[in-house]
N, C-alpha and C positions, 0 to 999 in steps of 0.2 A: 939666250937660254930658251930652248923649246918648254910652251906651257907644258909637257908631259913630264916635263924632266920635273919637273918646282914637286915637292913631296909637303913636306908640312914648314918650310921658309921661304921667305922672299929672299933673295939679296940682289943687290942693287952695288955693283964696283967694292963688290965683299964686306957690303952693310947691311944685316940684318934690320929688314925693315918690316917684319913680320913674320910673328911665329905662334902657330899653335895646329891645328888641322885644316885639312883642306877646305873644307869646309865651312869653317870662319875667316881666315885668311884671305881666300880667292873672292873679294868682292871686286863690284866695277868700281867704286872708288880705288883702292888699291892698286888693280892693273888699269887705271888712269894714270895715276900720279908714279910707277913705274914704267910703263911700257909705252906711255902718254896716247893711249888707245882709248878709242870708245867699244866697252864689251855687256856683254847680258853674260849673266851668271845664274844657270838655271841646273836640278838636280836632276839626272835619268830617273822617269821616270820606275825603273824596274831594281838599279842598282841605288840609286842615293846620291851617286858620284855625281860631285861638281864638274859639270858640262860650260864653255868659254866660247863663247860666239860673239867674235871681233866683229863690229859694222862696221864694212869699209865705207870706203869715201870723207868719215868722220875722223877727228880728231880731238881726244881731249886736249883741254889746256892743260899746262903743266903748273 
């Protein structure tokens, strides 16, 4: 699932694994232990919107 598509839930093999606003939800914990990435999660500076900046090379553990 593309990060743009995810609105206010996670799922994970159609398991809600979090739900409320993007903005609580979209932690790097979170898209750790789904996406098993390493990400920063930072707000645009102009709009608010949670901004998702995967580090490559990195991998979280699951």
């Amino acid at each position: 699932m593309p990060i743009s598509s995810i609105q206010a839930s996670s799922t994970v093999a159609s398991s809600v694994v979090a739900d409320g606003p993007p903005a609580q939800v979209l932690t790097p914990a979170l898209l750790a232990e789904v996406y098993h990435v390493d990400a920063e999660v930072a707000r645009h500076p102009s709009t608010g919107v949670p901004q998702i900046r995967v580090v490559l090379g990195l991998r979280a553990t699951p």
